[in-house]
N, C-alpha and C positions, 0 to 999 in steps of 0.2 A: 623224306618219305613221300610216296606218291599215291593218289589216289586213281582208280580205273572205276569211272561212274560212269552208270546207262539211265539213260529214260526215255518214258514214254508216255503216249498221248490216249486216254481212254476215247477221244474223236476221232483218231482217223486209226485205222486199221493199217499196219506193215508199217506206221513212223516209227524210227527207234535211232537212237543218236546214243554215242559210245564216247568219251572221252577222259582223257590223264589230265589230271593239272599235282602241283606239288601241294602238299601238306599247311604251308606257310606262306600259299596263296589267300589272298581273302576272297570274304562270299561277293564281293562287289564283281569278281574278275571271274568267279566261274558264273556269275548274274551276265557280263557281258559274252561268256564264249557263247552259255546258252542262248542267247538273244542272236549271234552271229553265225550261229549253227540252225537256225530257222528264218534268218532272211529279214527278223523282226528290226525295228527302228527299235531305240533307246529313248521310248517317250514316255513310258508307263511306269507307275508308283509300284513295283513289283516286288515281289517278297518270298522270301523262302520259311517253309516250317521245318522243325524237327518232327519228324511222326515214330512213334510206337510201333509195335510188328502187325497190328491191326491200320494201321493208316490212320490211328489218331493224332492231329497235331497237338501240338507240346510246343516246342518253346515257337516264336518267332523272329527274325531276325529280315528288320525291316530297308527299305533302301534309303530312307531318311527317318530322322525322329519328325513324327508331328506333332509330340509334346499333348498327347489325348490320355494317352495312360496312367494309370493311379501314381504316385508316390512312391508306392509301395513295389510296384511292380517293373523290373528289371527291361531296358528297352538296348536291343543290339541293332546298331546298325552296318549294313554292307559289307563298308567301307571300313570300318573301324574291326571288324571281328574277321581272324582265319580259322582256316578251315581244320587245322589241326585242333580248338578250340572245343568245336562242337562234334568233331568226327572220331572214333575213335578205333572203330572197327569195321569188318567188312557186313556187306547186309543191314549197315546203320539207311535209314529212309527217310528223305526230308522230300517236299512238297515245293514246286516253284511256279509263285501265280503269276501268271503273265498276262492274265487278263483283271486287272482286279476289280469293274465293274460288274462283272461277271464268274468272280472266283472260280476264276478255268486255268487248269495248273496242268503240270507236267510233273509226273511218278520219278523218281529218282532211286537208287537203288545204291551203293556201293559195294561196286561186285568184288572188288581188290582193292589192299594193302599193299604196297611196294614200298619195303624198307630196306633202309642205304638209298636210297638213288633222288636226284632231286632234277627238277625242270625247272629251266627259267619261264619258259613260256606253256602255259596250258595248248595242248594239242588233241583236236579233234582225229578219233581213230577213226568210227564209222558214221555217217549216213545216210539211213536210207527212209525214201517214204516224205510225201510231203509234209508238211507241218500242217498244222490245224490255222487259219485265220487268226491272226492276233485278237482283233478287235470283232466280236460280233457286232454287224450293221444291222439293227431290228427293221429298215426297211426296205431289206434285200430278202428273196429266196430263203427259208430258212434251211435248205438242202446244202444250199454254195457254201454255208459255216458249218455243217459238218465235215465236208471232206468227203476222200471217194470211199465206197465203199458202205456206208449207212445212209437208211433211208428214214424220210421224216413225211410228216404231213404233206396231204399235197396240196395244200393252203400257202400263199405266200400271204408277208404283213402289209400288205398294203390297205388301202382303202375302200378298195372294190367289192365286201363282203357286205351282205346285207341280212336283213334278219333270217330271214327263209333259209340262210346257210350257217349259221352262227346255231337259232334256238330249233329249225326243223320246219318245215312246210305248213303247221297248222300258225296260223296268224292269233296274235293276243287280242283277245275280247274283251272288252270292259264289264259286257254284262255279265261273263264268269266268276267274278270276285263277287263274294258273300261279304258286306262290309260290315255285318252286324257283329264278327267276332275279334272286331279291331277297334279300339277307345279313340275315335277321330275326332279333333276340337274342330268347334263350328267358329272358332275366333272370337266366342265371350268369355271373359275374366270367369273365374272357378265360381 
């Protein structure tokens, strides 16, 4: 059986990537098509969710165990789990973080079921639209990490901000503060 999966990028506007992999693929290897379908390196702790029809995650299935999770609570990883496992029909919706300092994912969708037919190799159908930045650089441009199409502050993160742009042109007075309705120790014992 074969899956026909799409996703996309709530960052950049016109990204959409289309691909088949088999049933009996694991999550490790549609982890790397997606990775190889946006131009990414293979350096990030990345992880897929199962989501609900609302976009709730649910299960997770992680690219290593880090051995953090309860006892109690069941931990898949990658490499060990396919995809027949957790997929079972069309319109099923899992979550794939590729930035995980910044839990910035890619929507995933399973648009089709193809039964009988099987792939050795997962095959990218479409596309198109560039990818979103793997890694947001917080001291870059914060426009460059959205992608084309959205617009952001026109403040970049550097250093160059000063109070007058930050709190507004009136400067902090010390003698505006009323300090009578504040309990300040003058540094003697009670």
């Amino acid at each position: 059986m074969l899956f026909r999966i799409k996703f996309i990028s709530d960052e950049v506007d016109g990204f959409v990537r289309e691909l088949k992999i088999d049933s009996d693929a694991t999550f490790l290897e549609l982890n790397n098509l997606i990775l190889q379908s946006c131009g990414y390196p293979d350096d990030q702790l990345t992880s897929f969710y199962l989501c609900d029809e609302e976009w709730e995650r649910q299960q997770q299935i992680t690219r290593e165990d880090m051995g953090v999770g309860s006892a109690d609570e069941d931990i898949y990883v990658m490499d060990q789990v396919r995809l027949s496992e957790f997929i079972e029909d069309e319109e099923q919706r899992l979550e794939f973080v590729f930035d995980p300092f910044a839990d910035r994912c890619f929507y995933l969708d399973v648009k089709e079921v193809i039964p009988g037919e099987t792939l050795r190799t997962p095959v990218l159908l479409r596309a198109k639209g560039e990818p979103p930045r793997q890694i947001n650089d917080f001291d870059s441009d914060p426009v460059s990490t959205l992608g084309k199409g959205k617009k952001a502050a026109e403040t970049t993160w550097g250093d160059d901000l000063d109070d007058a742009a930050i709190y507004g042109s009136n400067a902090f007075n010390d003698d505006e503060i009323d300090l009578e309705g504040f309990e300040i120790s003058d540094g003697r014992p009670f």
